[in-house]
Steps between C-alpha positions, in 0.01 A plus 500: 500500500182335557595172327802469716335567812222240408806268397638541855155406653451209314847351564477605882158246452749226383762539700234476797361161363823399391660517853148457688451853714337760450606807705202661667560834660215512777614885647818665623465233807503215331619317193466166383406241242169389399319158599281298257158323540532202257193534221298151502616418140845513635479213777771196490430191261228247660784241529796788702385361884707218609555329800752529709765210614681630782623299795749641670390891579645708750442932563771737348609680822711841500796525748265708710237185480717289598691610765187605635348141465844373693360707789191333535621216376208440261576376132203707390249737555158385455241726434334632845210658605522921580244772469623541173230334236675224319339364188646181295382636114313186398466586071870594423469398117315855494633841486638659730607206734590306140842784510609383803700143530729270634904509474636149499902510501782219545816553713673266252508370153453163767298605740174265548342746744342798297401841670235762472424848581286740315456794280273721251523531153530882429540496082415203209810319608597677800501387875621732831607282777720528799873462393576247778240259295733478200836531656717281776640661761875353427790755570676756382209507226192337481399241235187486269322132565524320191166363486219748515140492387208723548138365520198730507203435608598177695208328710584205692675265261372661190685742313210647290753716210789238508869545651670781340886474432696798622716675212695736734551622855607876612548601838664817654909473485503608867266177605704271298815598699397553834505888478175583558224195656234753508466487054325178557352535153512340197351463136465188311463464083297236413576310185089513446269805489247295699380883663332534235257240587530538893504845511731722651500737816531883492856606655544832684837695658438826700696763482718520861346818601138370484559173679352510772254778390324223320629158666499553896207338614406394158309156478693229279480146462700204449459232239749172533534158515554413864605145664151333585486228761444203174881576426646481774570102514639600109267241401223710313472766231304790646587787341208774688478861373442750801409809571532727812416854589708756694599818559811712412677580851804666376762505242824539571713764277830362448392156461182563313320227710180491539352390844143344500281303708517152360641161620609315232692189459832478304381382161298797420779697469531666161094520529375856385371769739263703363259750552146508292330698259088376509393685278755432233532163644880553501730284657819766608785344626743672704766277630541108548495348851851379651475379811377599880636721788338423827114511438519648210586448115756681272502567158722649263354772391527613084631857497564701239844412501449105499240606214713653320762206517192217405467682220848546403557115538188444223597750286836394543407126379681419178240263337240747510758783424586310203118397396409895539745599277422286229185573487514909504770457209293227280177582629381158493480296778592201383483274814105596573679652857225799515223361590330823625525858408394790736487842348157610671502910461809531274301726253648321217158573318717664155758253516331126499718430183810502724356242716422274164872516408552285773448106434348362865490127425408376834292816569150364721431850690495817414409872737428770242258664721456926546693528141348744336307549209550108348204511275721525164797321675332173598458411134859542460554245775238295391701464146850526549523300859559109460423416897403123400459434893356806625217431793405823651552899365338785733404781283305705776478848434730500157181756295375160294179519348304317241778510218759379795296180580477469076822496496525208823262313306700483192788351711640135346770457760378547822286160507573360800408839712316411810464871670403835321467800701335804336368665770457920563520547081256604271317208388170490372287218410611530088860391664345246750352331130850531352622290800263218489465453154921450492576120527821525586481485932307217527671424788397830686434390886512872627378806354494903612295738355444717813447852500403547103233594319297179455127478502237236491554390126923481601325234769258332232830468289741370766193256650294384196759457213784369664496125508845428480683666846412190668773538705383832663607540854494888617287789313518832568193716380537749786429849495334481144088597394433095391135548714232253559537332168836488487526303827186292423694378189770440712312341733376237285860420322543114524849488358736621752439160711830638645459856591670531909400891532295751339486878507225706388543766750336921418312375191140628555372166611192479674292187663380387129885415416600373836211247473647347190867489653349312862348266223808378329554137537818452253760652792553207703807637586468890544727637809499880463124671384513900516178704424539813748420805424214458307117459549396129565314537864328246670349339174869454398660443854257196521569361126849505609463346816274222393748360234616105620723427218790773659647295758837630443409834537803710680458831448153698460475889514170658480574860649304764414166297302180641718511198684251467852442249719304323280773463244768473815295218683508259171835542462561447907324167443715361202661134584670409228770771454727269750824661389355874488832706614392850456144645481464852455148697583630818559313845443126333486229549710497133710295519858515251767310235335763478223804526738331241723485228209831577452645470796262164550718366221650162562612424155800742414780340705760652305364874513836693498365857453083660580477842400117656590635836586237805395208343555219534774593219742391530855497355827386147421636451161870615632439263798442236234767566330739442816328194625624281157731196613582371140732795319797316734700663190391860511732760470308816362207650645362821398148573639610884551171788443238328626343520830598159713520690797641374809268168476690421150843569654457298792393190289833521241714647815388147695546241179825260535479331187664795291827410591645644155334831539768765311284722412151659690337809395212636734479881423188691519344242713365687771745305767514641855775392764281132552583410195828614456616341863369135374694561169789574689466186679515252249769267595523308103561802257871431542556596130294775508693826342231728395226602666335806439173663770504861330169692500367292825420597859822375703582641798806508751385161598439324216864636323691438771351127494598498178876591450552310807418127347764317564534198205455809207851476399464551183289787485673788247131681490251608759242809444364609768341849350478749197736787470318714787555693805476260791270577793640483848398146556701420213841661580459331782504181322796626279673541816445166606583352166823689522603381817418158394646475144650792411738374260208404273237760544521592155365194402146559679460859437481743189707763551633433846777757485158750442320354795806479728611814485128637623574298793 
């Protein structure tokens, strides 16, 4: 019983790669299929990006477009200015804007004037798009175009992944004969997989009953290609990836339309709409855009119902029906069509051999994470597996220890593997040994060994003896014991002239071992550096902060290191970390002096997120903080459990130059109404959608101030106080806030149905 049930898993892990989704059951709400960050060893061929040769280019326009357009006799929309922030997405050969693309269709076999609208790809080969983008709107039944491409990624007259042939069209029987406009949806089958080097977005259909529960009011966005004033003489290729912000106004029932708050032009229908997971980074698309209706735009929403059918119409595909088949019954994939393998958690610990029997030509990725006890199995993999062109296998938390990695080392096939992931096993340094001493992944460029059992002679090992991972790009050492000597050793490795990011976080390192890290001069080009949680304090801050040679530096996270202002005013002064996107200096003990050389900084122009939350800023160093004019790209600020008083929260409540703020967390600040009333001023935050004041001194004044900003649109989170009886001056402001927004209370109270009903 147990061999057929891991049988069934493993060929529900074909059929997934075979037809390219991967059903992902997120609760009884909502259902769905899983999106795809492409790995970096899985990017397009240097020589994909082309340019483009279009002349003649005109917008795709819907029936409802055009008529619409008739009216106002304009041929198209351009792209106008609203309250709603607008951003053209500059880097689109990147994921996620590198899953989003350009349509290009002809009317005719002779047509000389090509077309475009847009769309997302949603699988390896697999594109949603409005239905009115790949069919005419001839009568009684509408024709597929003849001609029609997909480009992702396209920038201006560059296609950066080619112009991908379309195998096969499916739209809903009803839209094809004039039954039913509102299924403006369709799916299109490339004839290449390139998703799996753009990357594909997460798609999501809730369930009818919870619509509005979790859409109404929801803020989405819109990515699409719109018409741009360069095109509209025809004479110019200008292909411009957008982006625009809005909010869910209604959705109708019947239709399953979604209303929003955009104003879009015509050739961005078929663009996705999609909400946003930040902390998973997920894209999740819930309907494609289709046209407008008065001031505001339409999309088709993807119900369960429409889900169901997209995923009738892949399964239903007869090449990959056929490809499937052959495959389960030889077990060999002939072709090389799987190219990755997910079967993370499948507990198939006992019954590895099954997996063997299969012959996975093309096989470059494989998931084998949370499977059990592996430690016996892997060698059977290791042996019996003939994965020629395998790049990356995740083995987190599959039980390996040291005779596991023996086993790894002994591999002879896997010789072109670029990513091994061992982390949350039970390795020790004896199996760190076994691992360096193999010479068959010479061409390792990234390596996990979090969460093990590795101490400072694992380090030695890894650092001293390994001369030949020259290609070393990402290490993982977090959460291990490899102390001072372990990260001096590291420190002082001159081979990995190509290491981007480095984690050594939990591992009992103190100043000592920080010192020789800030003194590396081999990692020209490190982007990601994590030591937090461990010991380093201002002796370490200051070794860090003084390096010159990390000028790409991204991404630095020292939380929880003992760090002062000493330690917090070096690293306020550093000029060379130009590209710095995220600093983290959380849960220290940083004063004014450090926050004020901080916010003094002039250098970090790109600073995305600032996290100094829980230490003990005041007055002047919160002021500081506020006063910066450079971070025009900040979007995170957490400076909550310190004490910037009102003084600090006038200063950020008064700066203009955050005009990406998403995210600003000032609990436990000691805030009165002052500061709360100049926060709730601030005419720029107009992305702002959390924002959280809990454990503060905020009054009737300085709430009602708050909830009445007018250009916080977006806002889904405002905390105003802890779970806690309210005083009389504060159900006074609850009434106010009531009478003022009552449909979103909820939203900047805990527990309001509590608090309300003491009213």
């Amino acid at each position: 019983m147990e061999n057929l049930e891991s049988q069934w898993k493993i060929e529900t892990a074909i059929r997934e790669a075979v037809f390219g989704v991967r059903i992902d059951h997120v609760d009884i709400r909502i259902t769905g299929t899983r999106g795809m960050k492409p790995s970096d060893y899985a990017k397009s061929p240097k020589d994909s990006s082309q340019k483009l040769l279009y002349k003649e280019m005109e917008p795709i326009m819907s029936e409802a477009n055009h008529q619409t357009s008739q009216k106002k006799k304009q041929q198209h929309q351009l792209i106008q200015s609203d309250e709603n922030p607008k951003e053209r997405e500059m880097i689109t050969a990147s994921f996620p804007q590198s899953a989003h693309g350009v349509i290009i269709i002809k009317d005719s076999d002779d047509s000389k004037t090509m077309k475009w609208g847009s769309g997302v790809m949603i699988g390896p080969d697999l594109v949603l798009t409005a239905a009115h983008n790949v069919y005419d709107n001839q009568k009684p039944s509408r024709k597929r175009y003849p001609c029609i491409k997909f480009i992702p990624g396209a920038n201006g007259d560059v296609a950066p992944f080619g112009e991908i042939d379309v195998e096969e069209v499916f739209a809903p029987e009803k839209y094809i004969n004039h039954q039913g406009d509102e299924e403006n949806y369709a799916l299109m089958i490339l004839k290449t997989p390139i998703g799996r080097q753009t990357g594909y977005c997460w798609l999501r259909a809730v369930s009818a009953e919870y619509v509005n529960e979790l859409l109404k009011d929801k803020v989405v966005s819109l990515v699409g290609y719109p018409a741009v004033e360069s095109m509209k003489e025809k004479s110019e290729i200008c292909f411009e990836q957008w982006r625009e912000r809005g909010i869910i106004q209604k959705i109708e029932e019947k239709t399953g339309f979604i209303h929003y708050d955009v104003k879009a032009g015509p050739s961005q229908g078929g663009g996705c709409v999609f909400y946003e997971n930040l902390i998973k980074y997920e894209r999740n698309v819930i309907g494609v855009h289709v046209g407008q209706e008065k001031d505001s735009g339409l999309a088709c929403m993807i119900t369960t119902d429409r889900f169901e059918e997209l995923l009738q119409w892949i399964h239903a595909y007869e090449l990959k029906k056929k490809k499937f088949k052959e495959i389960i019954q030889s077990k060999d994939d002939k072709e090389g069509v799987i190219k990755k393998l997910l079967l993370s958690g499948k507990h198939l610990g006992a019954e590895l051999n099954l997996l063997a029997e299969y012959r996975l030509s093309g096989l470059e990725e494989i998931d084998l994470s949370g499977n059990g006890d592996m430690d016996e199995g892997i060698e059977i993999l290791c042996k019996h597996t003939f994965w020629e062109h395998l790049q990356s296998i995740d083995l987190r938390r599959c039980g390996i220890g040291n005779n596991g990695c023996t086993s790894l080392s002994k591999n002879e096939t896997w010789k072109q593997l670029k990513a091994l992931f061992l982390g949350g096993n039970a390795i020790s340094d004896k199996g760190v040994a076994a691992i360096v001493k193999s010479k068959n992944f010479l061409g390792l460029e990234e390596l996990g060994l979090n969460y093990n059992q590795i101490g400072e002679c694992g380090a030695l090992v890894l650092a001293d003896n390994n001369l030949t991972w020259n290609n070393l790009k990402r290490l993982d050492l977090g959460y291990n014991m490899i102390g001072d000597e372990g990260a001096a050793a590291i420190g002082i490795n001159t081979h990995w002239k190509n290491l981007e990011a480095l984690t050594l976080s939990r591992n009992k390192i103190s100043a000592q071992g920080a010192f020789c890290i800030g003194s590396n001069t081999t990692w020209e080009g490190l982007k990601e550096l994590r030591l937090n949680s461990n010991e380093i304090g201002d002796k370490g801050a200051i070794a860090i902060a003084n390096n010159k040679i990390w000028t790409k530096l991204q991404r630095l996270n020292l939380n929880r290191n003992c760090i002062t202002d000493e330690g917090g005013e070096a690293i306020g002064k550093n000029a060379v970390w130009k590209f710095l996107e995220v600093l983290d200096l959380s849960q220290n003990e940083i004063e004014d002096q450090g926050a004020l050389a901080i916010g003094l900084n002039s250098a970090w122009s790109n600073l995305k997120e600032l996290y100094l939350n829980h230490n003990q800023i005041g007055a002047e160093g919160g002021a500081a903080i506020g006063r910066n004019t450079t971070w025009k790209d900040l979007e995170v600020l957490f400076i909550g459990y310190n004490r910037i008083g009102d003084e600090g929260a006038l200063s950020i409540g008064s700066n203009r130059t955050w005009t990406k703020l998403q995210d600003l967390m000032l609990e436990g600040n000691q805030i009165g109404n002052e500061g709360a009333t100049v926060l709730g001023s601030n005419p720029t935050w107009k992305r702002l959608e959390t924002l959280d004041l809990q454990a503060n001194e905020i009054g009737y004044q300085g709430q009602v101030a708050l909830v009445r900003n007018p250009v916080w649109r977006y806002i889904k989170t405002m905390i105003l106080s802890h779970y806690r009886r309210p005083t009389q001056e504060r159900i006074n402001a609850l009434n106010t806030i009531a009478l003022i927004n009552p449909k979103r209370i909820e939203n900047y109270l805990p527990t309001p149905v509590d608090l309300l009903d003491e009213l």
